[in-house]
C-alpha positions as CSV (number, residue, x, y, z in Angstrom):
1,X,12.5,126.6,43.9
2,X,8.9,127.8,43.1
3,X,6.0,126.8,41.0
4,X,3.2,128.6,40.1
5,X,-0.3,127.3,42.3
6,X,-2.9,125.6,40.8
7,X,-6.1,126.2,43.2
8,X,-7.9,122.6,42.4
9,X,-5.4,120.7,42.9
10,X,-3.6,119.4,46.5
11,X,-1.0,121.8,47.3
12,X,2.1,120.4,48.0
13,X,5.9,122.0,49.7
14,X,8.8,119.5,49.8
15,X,11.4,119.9,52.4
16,X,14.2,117.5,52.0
17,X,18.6,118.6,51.6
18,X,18.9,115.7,49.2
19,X,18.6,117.3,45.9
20,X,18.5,113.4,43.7
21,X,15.5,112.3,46.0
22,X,14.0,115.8,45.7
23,X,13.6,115.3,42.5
24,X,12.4,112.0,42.2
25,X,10.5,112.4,44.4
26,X,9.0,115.5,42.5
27,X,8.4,113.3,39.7
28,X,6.7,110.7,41.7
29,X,4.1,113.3,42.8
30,X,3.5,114.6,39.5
31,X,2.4,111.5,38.1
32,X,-0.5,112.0,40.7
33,X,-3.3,113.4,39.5
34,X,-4.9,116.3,41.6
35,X,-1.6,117.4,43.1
36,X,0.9,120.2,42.4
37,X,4.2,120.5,44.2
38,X,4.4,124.7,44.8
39,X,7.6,124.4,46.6
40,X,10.9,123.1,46.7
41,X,13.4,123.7,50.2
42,X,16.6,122.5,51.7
43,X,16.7,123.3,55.3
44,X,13.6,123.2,58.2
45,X,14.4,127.6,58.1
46,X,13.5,127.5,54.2
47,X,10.8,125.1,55.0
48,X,9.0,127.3,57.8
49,X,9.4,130.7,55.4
50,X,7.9,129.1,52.1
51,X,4.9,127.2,53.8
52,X,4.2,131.2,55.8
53,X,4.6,132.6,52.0
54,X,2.6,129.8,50.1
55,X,0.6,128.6,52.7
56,X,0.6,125.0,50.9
57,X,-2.2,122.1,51.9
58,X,0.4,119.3,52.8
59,X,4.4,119.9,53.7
60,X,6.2,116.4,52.7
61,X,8.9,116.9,55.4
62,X,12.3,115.5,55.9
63,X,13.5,115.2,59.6
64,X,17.6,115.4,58.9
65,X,18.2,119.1,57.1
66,X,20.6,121.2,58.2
67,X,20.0,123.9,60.5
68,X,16.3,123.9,62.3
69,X,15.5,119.9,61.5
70,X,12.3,118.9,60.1
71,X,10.6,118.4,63.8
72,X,11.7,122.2,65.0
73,X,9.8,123.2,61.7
74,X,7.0,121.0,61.9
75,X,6.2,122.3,65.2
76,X,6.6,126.0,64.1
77,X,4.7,125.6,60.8
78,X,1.5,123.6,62.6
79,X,1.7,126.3,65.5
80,X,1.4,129.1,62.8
81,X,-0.9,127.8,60.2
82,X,-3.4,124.6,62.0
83,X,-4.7,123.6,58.6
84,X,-1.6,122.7,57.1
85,X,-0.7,118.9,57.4
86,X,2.4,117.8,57.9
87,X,3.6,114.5,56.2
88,X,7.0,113.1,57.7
89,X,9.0,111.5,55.0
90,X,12.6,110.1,56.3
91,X,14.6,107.6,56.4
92,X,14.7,107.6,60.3
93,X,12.8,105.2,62.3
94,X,14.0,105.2,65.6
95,X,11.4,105.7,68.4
96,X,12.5,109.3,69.5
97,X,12.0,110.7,66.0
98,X,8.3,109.0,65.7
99,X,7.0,110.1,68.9
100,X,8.6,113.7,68.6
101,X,7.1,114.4,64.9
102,X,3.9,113.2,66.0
103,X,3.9,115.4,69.2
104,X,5.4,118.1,67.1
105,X,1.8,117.9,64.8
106,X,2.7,116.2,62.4
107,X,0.1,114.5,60.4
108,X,1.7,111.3,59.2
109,X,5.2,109.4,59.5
110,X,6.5,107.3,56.6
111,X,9.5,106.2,55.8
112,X,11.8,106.8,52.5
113,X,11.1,104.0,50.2
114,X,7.6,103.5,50.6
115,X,6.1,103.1,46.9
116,X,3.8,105.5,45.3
117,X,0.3,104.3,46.2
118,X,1.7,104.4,49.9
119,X,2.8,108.1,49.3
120,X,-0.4,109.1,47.7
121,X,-2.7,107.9,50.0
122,X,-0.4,109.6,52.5
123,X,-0.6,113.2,51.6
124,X,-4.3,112.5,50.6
125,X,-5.1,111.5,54.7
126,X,-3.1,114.3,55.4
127,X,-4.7,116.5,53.2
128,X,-8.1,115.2,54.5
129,X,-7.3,116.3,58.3
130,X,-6.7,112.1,59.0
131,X,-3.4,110.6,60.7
132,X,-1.5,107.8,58.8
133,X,1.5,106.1,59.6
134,X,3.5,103.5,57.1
135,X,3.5,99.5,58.7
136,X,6.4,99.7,60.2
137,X,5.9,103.0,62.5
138,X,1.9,101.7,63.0
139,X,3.4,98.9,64.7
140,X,5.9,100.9,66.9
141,X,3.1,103.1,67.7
142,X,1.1,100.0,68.7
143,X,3.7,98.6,71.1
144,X,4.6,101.6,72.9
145,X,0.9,102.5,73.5
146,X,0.7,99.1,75.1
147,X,3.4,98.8,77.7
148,X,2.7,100.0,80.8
149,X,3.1,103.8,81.9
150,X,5.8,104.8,83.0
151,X,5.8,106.8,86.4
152,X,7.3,110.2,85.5
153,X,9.8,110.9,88.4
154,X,9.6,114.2,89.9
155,X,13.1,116.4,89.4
156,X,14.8,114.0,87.4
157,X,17.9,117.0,87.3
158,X,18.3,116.0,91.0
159,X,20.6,113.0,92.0
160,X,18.4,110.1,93.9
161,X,20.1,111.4,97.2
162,X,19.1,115.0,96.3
163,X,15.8,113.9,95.7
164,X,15.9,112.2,99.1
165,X,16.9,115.4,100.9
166,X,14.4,117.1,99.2
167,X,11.5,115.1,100.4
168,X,12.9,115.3,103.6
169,X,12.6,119.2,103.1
170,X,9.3,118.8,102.1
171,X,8.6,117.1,105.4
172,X,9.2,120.3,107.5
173,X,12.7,118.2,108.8
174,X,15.6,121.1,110.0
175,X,19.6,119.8,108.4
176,X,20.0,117.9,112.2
177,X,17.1,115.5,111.2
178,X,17.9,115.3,107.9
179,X,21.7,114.3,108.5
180,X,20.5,111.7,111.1
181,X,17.8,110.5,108.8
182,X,20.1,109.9,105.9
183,X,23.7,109.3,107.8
184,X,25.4,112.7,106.5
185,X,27.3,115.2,108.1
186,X,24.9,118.2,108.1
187,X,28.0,120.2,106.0
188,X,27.2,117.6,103.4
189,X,23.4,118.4,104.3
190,X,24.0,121.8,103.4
191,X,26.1,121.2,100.4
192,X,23.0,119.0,98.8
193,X,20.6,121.9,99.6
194,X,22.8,124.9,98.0
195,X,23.0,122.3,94.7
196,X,19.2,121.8,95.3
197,X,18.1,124.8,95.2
198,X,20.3,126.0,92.3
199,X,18.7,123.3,90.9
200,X,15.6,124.1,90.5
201,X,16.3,127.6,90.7
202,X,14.8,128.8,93.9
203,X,16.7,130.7,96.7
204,X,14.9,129.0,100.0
205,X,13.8,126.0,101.3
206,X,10.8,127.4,101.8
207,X,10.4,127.6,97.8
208,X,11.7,124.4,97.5
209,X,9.5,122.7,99.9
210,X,6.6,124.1,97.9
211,X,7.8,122.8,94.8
212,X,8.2,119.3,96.3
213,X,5.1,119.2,97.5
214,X,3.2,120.3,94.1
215,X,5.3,117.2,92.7
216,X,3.5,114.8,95.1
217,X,6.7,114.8,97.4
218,X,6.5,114.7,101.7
219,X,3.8,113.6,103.6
């Protein structure tokens, strides 16, 4: 559904499959003054095609839609058109979904329920250019920004004895050495190396000592 714009006024698109909280959720934003819902869509495709055609200020976005979900169309929408915000509005709070809307570009993460003030002030940071985040996901945010890095392991398609071999590779070893290093029978040797390479899709292990070696792997 389509409305006609109203220039001085914050620019709003909804994205949500629920057609009930759509519309309440319409109504809550037009008892806001200074904002103007231009849009109404069902599915992350519809939402990605409207905010090209409208070009709104703020997308309210859903996560759950059928089709291309709302972090598929976050990403395309912010990839196309920078100065729109993003504002996700879901009922999902699980870390995954925070931590891939926010590296998708969106703007701001709250969660369905949050009252009216907390929605205003939402779409108005996003508006702005500012980040904002309802208490629950702030404090997420805030504990996984505080435990310690991870180390990323390199290859993590590769078994732990592939990654073993690999190194080995990486060390300039022939399939003798590694199969006395690691206790195989060098048919086995040969076996990890042909599911190595395919793998990481190389056809040596000249290519795949390379790779190891850009990944910190060998000595």
């Amino acid at each position: 559904m389509v409305f006609t714009a109203n220039t001085s006024s914050m620019r709003i698109l909804l994205a949500d499959d629920h057609p009930a909280f759509l519309a309440g959720l319409r109504a809550l934003l037009d008892a806001i003054p200074g904002t103007e819902v231009v849009g109404e869509v069902a599915n992350g495709a519809a939402a990605v095609a409207e905010a090209h055609r409208v070009e709104p200020d703020v997308v309210v976005m859903d996560l759950n839609m059928p089709g291309i979900d709302g972090i598929e169309a976050t990403r395309t929408i912010v990839a196309r058109h920078r100065q729109i915000g993003v504002l996700i509005l879901t009922m999902a709070h699980d870390d995954e979904s925070v931590l891939a809307s926010v590296r998708a570009g969106a703007r701001g993460y709250l969660l369905k329920g949050a009252g009216l003030d907390d929605i205003r002030r939402a779409i108005e940071a996003v508006y702005s250019g500012d980040m904002i985040f309802g208490a629950p996901v702030t404090r997420y945010l805030g504990e996984h920004l505080a435990r310690p890095a991870v180390q990323q392991v390199p290859f993590p398609e590769l078994t732990e004895r592939e990654r073993a071999v690999l190194e080995l590779v990486a060390d300039g070893r022939g399939n003798a050495a590694i199969a006395h290093e690691l206790g195989l029978a060098i048919k086995t040797v040969r076996n990890y190396l042909s599911r190595i390479f395919n793998k990481l899709q190389v056809s040596d292990r000249t290519q795949a000592s390379v790779l190891a070696r850009r990944a910190g792997l060998g000595h």
